[in-house]
N, CA, C and O atoms as a GROMACS GRO file, in nm:
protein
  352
    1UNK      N    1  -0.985   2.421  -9.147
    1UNK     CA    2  -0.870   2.355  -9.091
    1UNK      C    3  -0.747   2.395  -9.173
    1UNK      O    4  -0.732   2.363  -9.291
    2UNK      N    5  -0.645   2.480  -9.089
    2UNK     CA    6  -0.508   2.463  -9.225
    2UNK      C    7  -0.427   2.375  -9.171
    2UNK      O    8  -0.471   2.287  -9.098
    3UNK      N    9  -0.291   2.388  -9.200
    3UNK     CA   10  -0.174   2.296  -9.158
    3UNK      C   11  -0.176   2.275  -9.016
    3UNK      O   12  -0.209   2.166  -8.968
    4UNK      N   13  -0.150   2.352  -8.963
    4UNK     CA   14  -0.117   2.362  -8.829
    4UNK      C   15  -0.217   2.244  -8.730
    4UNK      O   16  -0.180   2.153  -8.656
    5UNK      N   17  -0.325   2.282  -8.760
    5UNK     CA   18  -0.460   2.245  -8.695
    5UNK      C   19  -0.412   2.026  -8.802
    5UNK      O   20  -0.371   1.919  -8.755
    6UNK      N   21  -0.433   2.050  -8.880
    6UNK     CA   22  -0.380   1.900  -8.956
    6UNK      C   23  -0.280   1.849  -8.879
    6UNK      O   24  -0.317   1.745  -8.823
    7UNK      N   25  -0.163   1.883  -8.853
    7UNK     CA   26  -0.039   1.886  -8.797
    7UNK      C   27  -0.049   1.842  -8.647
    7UNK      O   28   0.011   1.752  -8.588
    8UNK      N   29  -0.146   1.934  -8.604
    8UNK     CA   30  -0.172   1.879  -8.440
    8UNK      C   31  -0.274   1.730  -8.436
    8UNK      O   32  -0.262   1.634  -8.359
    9UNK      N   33  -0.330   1.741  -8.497
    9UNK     CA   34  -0.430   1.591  -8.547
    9UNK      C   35  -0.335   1.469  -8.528
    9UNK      O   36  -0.330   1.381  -8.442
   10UNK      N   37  -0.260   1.496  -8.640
   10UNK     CA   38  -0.178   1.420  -8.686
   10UNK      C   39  -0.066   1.335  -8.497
   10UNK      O   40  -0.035   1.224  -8.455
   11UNK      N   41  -0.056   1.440  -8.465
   11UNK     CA   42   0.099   1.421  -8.366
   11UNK      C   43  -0.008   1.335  -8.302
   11UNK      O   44  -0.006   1.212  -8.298
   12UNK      N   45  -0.084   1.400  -8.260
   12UNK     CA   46  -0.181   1.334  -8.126
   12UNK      C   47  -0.234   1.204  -8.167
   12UNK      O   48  -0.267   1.141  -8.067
   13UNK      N   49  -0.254   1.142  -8.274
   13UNK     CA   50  -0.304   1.015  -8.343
   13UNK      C   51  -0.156   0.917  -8.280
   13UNK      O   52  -0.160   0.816  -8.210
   14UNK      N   53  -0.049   0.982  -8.330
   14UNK     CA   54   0.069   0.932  -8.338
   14UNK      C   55   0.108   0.894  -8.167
   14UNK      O   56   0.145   0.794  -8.106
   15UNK      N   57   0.082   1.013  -8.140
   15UNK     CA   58   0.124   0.989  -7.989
   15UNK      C   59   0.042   0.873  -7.946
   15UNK      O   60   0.091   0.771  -7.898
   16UNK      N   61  -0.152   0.905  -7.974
   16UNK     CA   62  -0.151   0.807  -7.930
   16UNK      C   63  -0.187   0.636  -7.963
   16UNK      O   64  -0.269   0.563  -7.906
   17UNK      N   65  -0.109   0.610  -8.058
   17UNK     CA   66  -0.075   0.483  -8.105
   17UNK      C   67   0.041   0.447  -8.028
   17UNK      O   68   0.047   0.339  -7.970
   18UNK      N   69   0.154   0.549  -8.024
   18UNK     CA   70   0.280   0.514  -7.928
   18UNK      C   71   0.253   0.437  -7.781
   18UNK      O   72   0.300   0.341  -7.720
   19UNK      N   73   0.116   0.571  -7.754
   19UNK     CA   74   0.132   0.488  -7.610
   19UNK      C   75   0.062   0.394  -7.538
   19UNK      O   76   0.092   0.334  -7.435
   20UNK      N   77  -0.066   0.390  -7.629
   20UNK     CA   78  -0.149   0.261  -7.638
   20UNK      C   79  -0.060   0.121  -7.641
   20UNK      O   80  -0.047   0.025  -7.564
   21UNK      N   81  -0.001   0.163  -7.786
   21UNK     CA   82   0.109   0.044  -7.778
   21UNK      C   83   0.205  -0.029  -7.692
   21UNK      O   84   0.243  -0.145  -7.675
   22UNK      N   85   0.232   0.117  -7.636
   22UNK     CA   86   0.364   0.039  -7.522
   22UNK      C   87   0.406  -0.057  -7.413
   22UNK      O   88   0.519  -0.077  -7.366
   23UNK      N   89   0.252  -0.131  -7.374
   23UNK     CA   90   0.278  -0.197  -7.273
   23UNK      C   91   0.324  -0.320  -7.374
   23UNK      O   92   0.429  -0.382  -7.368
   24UNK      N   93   0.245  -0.332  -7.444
   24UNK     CA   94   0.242  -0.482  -7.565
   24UNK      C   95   0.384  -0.489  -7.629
   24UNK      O   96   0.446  -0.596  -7.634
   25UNK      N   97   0.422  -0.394  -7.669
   25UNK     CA   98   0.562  -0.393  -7.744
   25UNK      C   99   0.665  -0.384  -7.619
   25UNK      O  100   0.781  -0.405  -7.655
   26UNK      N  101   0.647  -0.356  -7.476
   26UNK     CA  102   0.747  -0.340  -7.398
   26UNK      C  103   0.708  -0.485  -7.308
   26UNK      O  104   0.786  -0.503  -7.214
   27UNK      N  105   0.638  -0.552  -7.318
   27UNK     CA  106   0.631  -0.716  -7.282
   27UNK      C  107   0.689  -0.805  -7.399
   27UNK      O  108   0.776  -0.890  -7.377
   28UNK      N  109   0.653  -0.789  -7.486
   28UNK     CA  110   0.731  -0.817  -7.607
   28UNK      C  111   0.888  -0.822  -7.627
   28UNK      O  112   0.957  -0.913  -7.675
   29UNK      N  113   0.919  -0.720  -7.584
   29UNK     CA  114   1.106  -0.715  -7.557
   29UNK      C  115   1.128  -0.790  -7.445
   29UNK      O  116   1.178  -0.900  -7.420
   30UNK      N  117   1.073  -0.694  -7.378
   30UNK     CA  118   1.134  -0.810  -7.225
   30UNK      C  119   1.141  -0.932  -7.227
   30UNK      O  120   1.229  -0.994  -7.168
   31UNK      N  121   1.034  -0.992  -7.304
   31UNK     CA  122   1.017  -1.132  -7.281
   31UNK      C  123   1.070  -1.153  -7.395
   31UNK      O  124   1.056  -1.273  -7.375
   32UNK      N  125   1.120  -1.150  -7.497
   32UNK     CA  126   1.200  -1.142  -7.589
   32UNK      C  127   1.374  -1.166  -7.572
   32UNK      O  128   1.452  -1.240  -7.631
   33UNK      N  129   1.394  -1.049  -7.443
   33UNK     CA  130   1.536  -1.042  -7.431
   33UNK      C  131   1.554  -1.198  -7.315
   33UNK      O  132   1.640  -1.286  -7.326
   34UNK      N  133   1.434  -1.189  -7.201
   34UNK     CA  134   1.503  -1.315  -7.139
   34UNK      C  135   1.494  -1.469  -7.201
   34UNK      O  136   1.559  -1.566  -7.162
   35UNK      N  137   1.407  -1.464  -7.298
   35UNK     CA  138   1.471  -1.598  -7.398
   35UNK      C  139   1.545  -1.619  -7.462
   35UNK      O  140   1.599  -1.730  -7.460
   36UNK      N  141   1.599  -1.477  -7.586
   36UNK     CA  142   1.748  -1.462  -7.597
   36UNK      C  143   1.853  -1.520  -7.493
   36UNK      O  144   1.958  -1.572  -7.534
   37UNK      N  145   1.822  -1.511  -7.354
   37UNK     CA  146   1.948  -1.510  -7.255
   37UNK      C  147   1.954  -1.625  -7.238
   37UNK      O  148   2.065  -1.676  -7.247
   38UNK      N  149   1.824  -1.723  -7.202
   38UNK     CA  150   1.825  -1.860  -7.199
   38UNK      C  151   1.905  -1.937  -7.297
   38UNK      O  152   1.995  -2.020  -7.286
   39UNK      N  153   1.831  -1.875  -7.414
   39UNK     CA  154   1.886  -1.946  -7.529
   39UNK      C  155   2.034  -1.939  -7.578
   39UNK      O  156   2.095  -2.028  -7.636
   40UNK      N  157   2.070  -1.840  -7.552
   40UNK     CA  158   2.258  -1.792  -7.513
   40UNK      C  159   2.325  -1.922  -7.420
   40UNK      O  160   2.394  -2.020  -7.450
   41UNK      N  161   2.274  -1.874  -7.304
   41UNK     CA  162   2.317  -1.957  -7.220
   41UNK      C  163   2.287  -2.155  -7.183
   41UNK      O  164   2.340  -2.235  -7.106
   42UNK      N  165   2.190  -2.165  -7.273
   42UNK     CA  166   2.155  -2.308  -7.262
   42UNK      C  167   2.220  -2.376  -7.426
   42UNK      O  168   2.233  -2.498  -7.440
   43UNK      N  169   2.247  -2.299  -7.516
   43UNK     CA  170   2.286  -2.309  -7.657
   43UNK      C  171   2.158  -2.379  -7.705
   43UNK      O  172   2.183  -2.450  -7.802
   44UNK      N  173   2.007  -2.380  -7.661
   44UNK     CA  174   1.942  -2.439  -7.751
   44UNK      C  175   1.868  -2.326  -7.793
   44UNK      O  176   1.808  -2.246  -7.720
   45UNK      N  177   1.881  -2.325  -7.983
   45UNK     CA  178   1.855  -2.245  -8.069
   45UNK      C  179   1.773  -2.328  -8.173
   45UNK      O  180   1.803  -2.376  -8.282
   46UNK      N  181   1.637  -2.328  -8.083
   46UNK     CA  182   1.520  -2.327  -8.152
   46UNK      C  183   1.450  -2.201  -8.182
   46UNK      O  184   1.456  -2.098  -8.116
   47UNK      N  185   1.385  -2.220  -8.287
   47UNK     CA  186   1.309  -2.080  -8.366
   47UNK      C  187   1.216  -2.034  -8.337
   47UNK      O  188   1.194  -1.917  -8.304
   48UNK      N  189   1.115  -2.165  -8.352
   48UNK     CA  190   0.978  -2.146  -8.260
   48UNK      C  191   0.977  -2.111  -8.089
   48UNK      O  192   0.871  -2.070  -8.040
   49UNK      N  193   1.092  -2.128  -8.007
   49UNK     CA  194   1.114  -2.129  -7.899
   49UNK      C  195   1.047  -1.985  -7.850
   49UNK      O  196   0.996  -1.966  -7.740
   50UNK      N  197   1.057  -1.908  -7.933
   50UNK     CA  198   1.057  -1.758  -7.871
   50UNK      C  199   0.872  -1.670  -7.879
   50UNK      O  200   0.820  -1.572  -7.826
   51UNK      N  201   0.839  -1.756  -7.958
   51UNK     CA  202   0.694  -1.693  -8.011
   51UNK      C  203   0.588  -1.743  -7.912
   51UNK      O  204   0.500  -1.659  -7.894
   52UNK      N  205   0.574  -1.854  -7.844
   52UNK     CA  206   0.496  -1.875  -7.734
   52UNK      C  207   0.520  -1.773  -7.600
   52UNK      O  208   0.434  -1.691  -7.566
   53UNK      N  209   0.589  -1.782  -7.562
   53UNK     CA  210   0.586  -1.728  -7.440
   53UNK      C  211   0.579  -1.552  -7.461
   53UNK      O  212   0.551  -1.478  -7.367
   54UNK      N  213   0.609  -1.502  -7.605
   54UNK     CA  214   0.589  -1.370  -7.615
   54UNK      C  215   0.484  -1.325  -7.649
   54UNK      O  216   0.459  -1.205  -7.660
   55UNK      N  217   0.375  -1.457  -7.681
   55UNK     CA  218   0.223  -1.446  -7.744
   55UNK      C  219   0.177  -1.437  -7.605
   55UNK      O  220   0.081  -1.363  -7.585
   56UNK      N  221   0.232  -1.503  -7.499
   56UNK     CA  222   0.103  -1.517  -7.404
   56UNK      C  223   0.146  -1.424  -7.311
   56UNK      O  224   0.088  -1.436  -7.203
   57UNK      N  225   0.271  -1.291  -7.319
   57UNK     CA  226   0.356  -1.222  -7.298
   57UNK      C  227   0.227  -1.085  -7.333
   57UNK      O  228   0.163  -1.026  -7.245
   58UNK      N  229   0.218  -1.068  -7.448
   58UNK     CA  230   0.162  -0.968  -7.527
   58UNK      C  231   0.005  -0.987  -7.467
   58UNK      O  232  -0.065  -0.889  -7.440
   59UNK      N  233  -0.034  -1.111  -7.451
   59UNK     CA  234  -0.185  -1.122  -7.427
   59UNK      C  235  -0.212  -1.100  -7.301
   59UNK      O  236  -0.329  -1.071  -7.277
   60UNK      N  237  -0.123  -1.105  -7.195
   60UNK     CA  238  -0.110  -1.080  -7.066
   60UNK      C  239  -0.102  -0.924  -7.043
   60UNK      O  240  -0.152  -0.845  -6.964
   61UNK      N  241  -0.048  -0.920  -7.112
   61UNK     CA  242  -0.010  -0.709  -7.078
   61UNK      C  243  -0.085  -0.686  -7.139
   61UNK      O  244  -0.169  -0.686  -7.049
   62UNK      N  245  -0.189  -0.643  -7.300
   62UNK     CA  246  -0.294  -0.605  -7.301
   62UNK      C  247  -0.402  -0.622  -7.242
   62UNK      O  248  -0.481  -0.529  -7.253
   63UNK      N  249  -0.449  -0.750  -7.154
   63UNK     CA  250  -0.494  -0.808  -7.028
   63UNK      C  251  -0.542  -0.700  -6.944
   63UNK      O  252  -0.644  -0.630  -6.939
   64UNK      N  253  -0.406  -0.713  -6.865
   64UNK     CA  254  -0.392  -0.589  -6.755
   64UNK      C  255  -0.364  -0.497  -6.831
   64UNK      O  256  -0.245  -0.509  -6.802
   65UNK      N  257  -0.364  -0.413  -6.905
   65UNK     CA  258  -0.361  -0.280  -6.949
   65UNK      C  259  -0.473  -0.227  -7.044
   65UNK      O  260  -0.445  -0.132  -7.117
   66UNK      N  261  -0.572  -0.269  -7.047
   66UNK     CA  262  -0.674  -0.271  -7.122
   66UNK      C  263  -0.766  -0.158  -7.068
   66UNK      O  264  -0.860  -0.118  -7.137
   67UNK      N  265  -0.739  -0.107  -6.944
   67UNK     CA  266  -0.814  -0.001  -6.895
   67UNK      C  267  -0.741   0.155  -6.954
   67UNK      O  268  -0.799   0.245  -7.015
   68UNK      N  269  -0.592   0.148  -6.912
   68UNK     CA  270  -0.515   0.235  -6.977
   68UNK      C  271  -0.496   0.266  -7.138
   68UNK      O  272  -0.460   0.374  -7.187
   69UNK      N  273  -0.528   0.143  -7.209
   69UNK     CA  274  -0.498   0.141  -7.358
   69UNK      C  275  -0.703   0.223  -7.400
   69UNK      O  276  -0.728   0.309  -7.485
   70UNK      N  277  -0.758   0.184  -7.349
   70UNK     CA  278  -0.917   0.214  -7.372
   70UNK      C  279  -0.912   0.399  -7.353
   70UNK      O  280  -0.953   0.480  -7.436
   71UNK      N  281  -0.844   0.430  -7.208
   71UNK     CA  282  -0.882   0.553  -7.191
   71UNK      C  283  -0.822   0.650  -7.239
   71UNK      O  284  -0.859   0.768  -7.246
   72UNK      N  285  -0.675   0.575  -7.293
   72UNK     CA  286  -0.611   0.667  -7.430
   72UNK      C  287  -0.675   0.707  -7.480
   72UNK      O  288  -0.715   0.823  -7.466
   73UNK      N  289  -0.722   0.600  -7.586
   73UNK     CA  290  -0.801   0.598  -7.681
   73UNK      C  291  -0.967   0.712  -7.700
   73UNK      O  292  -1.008   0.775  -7.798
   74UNK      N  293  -1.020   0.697  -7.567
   74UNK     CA  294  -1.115   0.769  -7.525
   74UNK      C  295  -1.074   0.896  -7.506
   74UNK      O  296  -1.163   0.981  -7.504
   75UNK      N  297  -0.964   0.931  -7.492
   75UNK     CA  298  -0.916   1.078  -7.466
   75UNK      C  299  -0.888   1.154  -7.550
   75UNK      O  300  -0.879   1.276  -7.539
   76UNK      N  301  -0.860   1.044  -7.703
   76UNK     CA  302  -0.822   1.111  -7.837
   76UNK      C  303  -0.915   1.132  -7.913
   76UNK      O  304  -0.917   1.231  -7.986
   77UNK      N  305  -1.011   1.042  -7.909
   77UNK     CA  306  -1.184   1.059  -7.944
   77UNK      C  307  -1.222   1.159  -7.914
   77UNK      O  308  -1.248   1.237  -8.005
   78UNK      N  309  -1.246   1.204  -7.764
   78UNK     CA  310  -1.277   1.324  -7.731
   78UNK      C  311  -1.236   1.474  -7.762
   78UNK      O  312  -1.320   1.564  -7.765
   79UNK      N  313  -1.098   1.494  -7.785
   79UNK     CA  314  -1.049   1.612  -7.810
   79UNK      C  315  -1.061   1.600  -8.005
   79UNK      O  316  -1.076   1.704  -8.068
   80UNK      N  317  -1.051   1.452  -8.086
   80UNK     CA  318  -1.105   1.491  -8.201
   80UNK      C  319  -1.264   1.565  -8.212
   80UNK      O  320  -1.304   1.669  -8.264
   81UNK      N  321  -1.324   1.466  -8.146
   81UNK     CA  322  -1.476   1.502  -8.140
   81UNK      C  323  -1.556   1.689  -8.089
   81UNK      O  324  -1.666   1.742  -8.102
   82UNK      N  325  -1.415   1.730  -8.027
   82UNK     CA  326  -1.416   1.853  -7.949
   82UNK      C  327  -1.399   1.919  -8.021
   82UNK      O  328  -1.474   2.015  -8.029
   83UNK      N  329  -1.284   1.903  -8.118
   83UNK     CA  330  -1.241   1.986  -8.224
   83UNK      C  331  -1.327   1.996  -8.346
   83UNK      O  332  -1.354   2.102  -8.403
   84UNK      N  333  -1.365   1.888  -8.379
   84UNK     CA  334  -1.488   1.899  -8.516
   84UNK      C  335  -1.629   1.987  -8.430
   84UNK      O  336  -1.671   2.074  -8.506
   85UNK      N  337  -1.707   1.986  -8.298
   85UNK     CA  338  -1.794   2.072  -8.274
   85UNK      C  339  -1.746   2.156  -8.257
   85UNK      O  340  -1.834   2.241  -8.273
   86UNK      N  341  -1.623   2.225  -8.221
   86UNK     CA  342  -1.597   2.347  -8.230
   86UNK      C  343  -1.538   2.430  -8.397
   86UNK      O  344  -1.517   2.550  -8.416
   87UNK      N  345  -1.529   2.356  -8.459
   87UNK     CA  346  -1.492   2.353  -8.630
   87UNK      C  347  -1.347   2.390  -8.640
   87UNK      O  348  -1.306   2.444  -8.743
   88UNK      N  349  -1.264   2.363  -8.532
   88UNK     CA  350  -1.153   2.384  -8.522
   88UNK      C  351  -1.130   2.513  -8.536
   88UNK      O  352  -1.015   2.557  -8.528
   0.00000   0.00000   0.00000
């Protein structure tokens, strides 16, 4: 294995943590930004206000996305697993 071959390992791990991640971190904002707006607009600025509904926000979208986040995952397995029987 030299750099290069390390280097490509590396991106593809990265990539796919990015995109595993994204439904969870992009329910997370969203539901993030429309309690911000409430909370703007109603002036009640409670702290705890924001962590419920983004917990059950986050648990909902890994939920439904649990097929997509799996077959990432399964796809990066595979091309590691591809690459070590072929010895890179």
């Amino acid at each position: 294995m030299n750099e290069a071959d390390a280097l490509d390992m590396v991106q593809n791990a990265i990539w796919t943590v990015m995109v595993a991640s994204g439904p969870a971190v992009g329910a997370a904002m969203v539901v993030g930004l429309v309690v911000a707006l409430i909370q703007a607009l109603t002036q009640v600025q409670e702290m705890t206000l924001t962590f419920v509904p983004k917990i059950v926000a986050v648990m909902v979208a890994v939920a439904i996305s649990a097929p997509f986040i799996g077959s990432q995952i399964s796809i990066f397995t595979n091309v590691v697993f591809s690459r070590i029987q072929t010895g890179f």
